[in-house]
C-alpha positions in Angstrom: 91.0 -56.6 130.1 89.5 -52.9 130.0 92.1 -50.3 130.5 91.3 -46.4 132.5 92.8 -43.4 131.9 93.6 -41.1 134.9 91.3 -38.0 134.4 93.3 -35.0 132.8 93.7 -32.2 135.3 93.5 -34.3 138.1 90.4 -36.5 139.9 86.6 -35.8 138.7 85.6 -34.5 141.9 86.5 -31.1 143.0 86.9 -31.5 146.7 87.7 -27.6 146.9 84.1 -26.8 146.4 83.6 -28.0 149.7 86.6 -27.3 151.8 88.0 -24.2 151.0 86.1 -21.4 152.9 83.3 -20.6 150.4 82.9 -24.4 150.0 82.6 -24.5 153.6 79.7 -21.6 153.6 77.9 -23.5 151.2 77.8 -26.4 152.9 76.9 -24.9 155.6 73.7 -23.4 153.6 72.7 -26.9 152.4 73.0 -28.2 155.8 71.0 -25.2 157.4 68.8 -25.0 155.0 67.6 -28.5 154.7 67.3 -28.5 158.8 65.1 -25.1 158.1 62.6 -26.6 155.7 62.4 -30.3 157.5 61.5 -29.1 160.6 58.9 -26.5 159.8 57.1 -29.1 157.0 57.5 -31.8 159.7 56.3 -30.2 162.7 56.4 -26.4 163.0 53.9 -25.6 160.9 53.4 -22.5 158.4 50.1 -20.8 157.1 49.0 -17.7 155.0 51.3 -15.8 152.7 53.7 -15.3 155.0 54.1 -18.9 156.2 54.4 -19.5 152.0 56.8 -17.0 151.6 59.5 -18.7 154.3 59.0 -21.6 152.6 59.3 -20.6 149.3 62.3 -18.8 149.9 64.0 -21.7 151.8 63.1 -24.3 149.3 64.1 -21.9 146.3 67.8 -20.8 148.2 68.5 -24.9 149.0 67.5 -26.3 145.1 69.6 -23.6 143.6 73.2 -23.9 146.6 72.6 -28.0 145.8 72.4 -27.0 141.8 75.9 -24.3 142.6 77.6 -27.4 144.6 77.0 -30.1 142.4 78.2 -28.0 139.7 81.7 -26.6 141.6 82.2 -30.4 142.7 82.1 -31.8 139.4 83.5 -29.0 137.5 80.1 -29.2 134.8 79.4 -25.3 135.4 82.2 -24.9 132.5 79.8 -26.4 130.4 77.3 -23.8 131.2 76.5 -21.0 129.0 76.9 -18.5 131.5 79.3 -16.2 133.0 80.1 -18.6 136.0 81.6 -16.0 138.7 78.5 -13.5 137.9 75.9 -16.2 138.4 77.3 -17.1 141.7 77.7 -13.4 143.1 74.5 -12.8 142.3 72.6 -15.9 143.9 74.4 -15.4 147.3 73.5 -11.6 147.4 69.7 -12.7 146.5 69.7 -16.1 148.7 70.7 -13.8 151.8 68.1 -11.2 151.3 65.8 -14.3 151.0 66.7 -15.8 153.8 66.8 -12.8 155.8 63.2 -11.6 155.1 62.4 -15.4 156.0 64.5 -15.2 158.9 62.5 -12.4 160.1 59.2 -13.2 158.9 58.6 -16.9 160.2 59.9 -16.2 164.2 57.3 -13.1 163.9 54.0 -14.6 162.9 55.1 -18.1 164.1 56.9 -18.3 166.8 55.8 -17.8 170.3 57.5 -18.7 174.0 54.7 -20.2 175.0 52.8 -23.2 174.1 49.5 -23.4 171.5 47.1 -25.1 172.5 46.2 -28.9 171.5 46.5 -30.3 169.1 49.9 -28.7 168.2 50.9 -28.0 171.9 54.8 -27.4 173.0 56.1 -30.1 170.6 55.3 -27.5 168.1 56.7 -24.7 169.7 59.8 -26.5 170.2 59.9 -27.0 166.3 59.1 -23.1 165.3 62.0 -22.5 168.0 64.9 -24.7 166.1 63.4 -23.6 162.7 64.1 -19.8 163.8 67.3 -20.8 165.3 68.5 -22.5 162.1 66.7 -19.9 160.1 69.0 -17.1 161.3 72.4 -19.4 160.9 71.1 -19.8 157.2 71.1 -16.4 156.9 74.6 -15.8 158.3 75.9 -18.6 155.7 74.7 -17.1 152.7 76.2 -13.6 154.2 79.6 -15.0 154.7 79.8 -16.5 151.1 78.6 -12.7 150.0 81.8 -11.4 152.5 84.5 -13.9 151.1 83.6 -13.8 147.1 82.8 -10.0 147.5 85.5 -8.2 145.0 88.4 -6.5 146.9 90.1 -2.9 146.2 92.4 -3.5 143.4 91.2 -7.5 142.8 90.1 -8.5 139.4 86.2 -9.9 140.0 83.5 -10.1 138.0 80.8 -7.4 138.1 78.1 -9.3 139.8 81.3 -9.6 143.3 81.8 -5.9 143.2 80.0 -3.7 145.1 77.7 -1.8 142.4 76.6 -5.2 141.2 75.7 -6.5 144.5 73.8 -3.4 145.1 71.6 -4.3 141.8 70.7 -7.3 143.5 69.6 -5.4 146.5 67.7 -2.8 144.5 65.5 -4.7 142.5 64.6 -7.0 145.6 63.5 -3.5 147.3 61.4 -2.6 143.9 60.4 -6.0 144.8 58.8 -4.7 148.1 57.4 -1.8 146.5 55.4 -3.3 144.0 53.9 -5.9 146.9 53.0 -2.6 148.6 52.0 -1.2 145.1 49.4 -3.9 144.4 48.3 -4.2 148.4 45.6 -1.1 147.9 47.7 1.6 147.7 45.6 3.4 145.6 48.3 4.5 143.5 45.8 5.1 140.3 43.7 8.3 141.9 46.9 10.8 140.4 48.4 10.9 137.3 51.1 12.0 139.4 51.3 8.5 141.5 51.2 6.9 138.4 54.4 8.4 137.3 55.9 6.7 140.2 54.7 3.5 139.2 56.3 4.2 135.8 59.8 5.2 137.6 59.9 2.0 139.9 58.8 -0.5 136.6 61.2 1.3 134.7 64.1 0.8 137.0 63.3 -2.5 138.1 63.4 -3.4 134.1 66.6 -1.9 133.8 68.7 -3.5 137.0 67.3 -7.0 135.7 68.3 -6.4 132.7 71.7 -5.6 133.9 72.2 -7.9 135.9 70.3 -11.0 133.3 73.1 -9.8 130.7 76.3 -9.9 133.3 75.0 -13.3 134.6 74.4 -14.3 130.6 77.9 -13.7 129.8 76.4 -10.8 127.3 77.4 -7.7 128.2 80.0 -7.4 125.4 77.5 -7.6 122.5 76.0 -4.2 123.0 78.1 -2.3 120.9 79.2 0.1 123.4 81.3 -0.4 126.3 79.0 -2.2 129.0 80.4 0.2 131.7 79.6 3.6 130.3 76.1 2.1 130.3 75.7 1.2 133.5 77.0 4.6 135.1 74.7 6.3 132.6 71.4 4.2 133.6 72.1 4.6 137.2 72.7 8.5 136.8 69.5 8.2 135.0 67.9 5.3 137.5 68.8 8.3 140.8 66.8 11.2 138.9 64.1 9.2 138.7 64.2 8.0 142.2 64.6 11.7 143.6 61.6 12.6 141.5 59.4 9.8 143.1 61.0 10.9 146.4 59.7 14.2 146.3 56.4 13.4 144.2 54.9 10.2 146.2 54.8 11.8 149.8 53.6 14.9 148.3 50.5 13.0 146.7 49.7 10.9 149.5 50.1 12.7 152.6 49.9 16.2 152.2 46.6 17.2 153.5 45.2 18.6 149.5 45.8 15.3 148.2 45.7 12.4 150.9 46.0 11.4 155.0 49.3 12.8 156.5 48.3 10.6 159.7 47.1 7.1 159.8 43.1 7.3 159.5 41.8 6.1 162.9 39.3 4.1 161.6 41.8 2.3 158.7 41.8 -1.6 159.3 44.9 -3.1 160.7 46.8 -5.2 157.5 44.5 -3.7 155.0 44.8 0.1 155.4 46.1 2.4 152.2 47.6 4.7 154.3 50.1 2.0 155.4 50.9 0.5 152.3 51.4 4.3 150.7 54.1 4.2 153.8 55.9 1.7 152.9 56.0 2.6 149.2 57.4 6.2 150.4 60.0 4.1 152.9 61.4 2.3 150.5 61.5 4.9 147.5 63.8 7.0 149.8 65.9 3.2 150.7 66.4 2.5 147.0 67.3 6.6 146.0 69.9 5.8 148.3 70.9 2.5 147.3 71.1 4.0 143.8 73.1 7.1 145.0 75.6 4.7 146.7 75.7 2.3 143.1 76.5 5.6 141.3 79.5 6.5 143.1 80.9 3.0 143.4 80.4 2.6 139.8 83.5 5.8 139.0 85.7 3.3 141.0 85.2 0.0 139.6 86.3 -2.0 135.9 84.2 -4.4 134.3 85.4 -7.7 133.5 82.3 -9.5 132.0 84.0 -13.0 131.1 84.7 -14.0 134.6 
């Protein structure tokens, strides 16, 4: 007869991954966001970009918690070649801004109180109604695993948990919005000036992915200097540019010499310049600040880029 050998370590299965808090969260997120994505492909219905977009976002955030579950449950992320901790920060922060554009976007175009007419009728109201609903608990999960795994004063985390890290996360998903504002007939080509903005938001954008690509990697102590003074020097860098589009993009679009500093009357709802030039100048001054805040949180923080 064979013979076994009790697994050293203890039993294959990790059955913290599941029922210690953060385990909890993220089964909460596979539950949610299966629920989500069943019942708008089943009966709630989506259309247009926007209707793509929730989905997107739903199915991306579920494949990748089942991929961070499977992994914590069977211990395999060791044999990774990544920085574990870093990858996991750095999901959560994304998977909630994700689900919380979706979370916003679907119950706007989508979801009404009252019933469309036939063929869809009030069974598909119902449907958009449980998919918001479960849309906006999906959210809330992926924020609590952000809350629980977020690095603590004096707690040794990885970069990706601390606050400056999860603030990279939220600056390049604003760039993000800016380019989709960008490329939606902003008419950011008519100045050299406006161009220069361009240049600042690419070049920004580069740099946090880059960041963040080599903490996630595992990478950031091949550089040959130490990874922190670089940071704090790029985001020093990363908050002049920023106040330089601040000051240069409204200037070029709405002062009267240059552009419209009121909405033309006669612009066309959804495809309008002037409002995509809006958002662009919103969000510059959102991600100035979100760079100011990264700048003074990185004097008060130590790297530790193996966890």
């Amino acid at each position: 007869m064979g013979s076994t050998m009790e697994p050293p370590g203890g039993g294959y299965l990790h059955l913290g991954a599941v029922t210690s808090p953060v385990g909890t969260a993220r089964a909460l997120q596979l539950a949610f966001g299966c629920t989500t994505f069943s019942l708008v492909a089943h009966q709630g219905g989506f259309a247009g970009v926007q209707g793509t977009f929730c989905m997107a976002a739903w199915g991306f955030c579920f494949a990748l918690s089942v991929l961070v579950v499977a992994c914590e449950l069977t211990r395999l992320h060791s044999c990774l070649r990544l920085s574990w901790g870093n990858f996991t920060a750095a999901f959560a922060m994304l998977a909630t801004l994700l689900s919380a554009t979706a979370a916003v976007i679907y119950p706007l175009y989508f979801t009404r109180l009252e019933c469309p007419p036939e063929p869809e009728g009030c069974t598909a109201r119902d449907f958009r109604l449980a998919a918001s609903v479960f849309a906006g608990l999906l959210f809330l999960a992926y924020a609590t695993e952000v809350a629980l795994t977020r690095a603590r004063p004096g707690q040794v985390a990885s970069y990706m948990a601390t606050v400056s890290g999860l603030l990279k996360i939220v600056q390049a998903f604003v760039a993000c919005i800016i380019f989709g504002a960008l490329v939606h007939d902003s008419r950011y080509g008519r100045y050299m000036a406006t161009q220069w903005c361009v240049a600042v938001y690419s070049l920004c954008f580069l740099a946090t992915v880059a960041v963040v690509a080599l903490s996630v990697m595992g990478h950031t102590g091949n550089l040959g200097c130490p990874f922190d003074r670089v940071v704090v020097m790029y985001t020093f860098l990363a908050v002049l540019l920023y106040l330089s589009a601040a000051v240069i993009w409204p200037v070029f679009c709405f002062d009267p010499k240059y552009g419209e500093p009121r909405r033309p009357p006669d612009c066309p709802t959804g495809s309008c310049p002037w409002d995509s030039q809006l958002v662009v100048a919103t969000f510059t001054y959102v991600n100035l600040l979100l760079y100011v805040a990264d700048l003074a949180y990185s004097q008060r923080i130590r790297f530790v880029p193996t966890l």
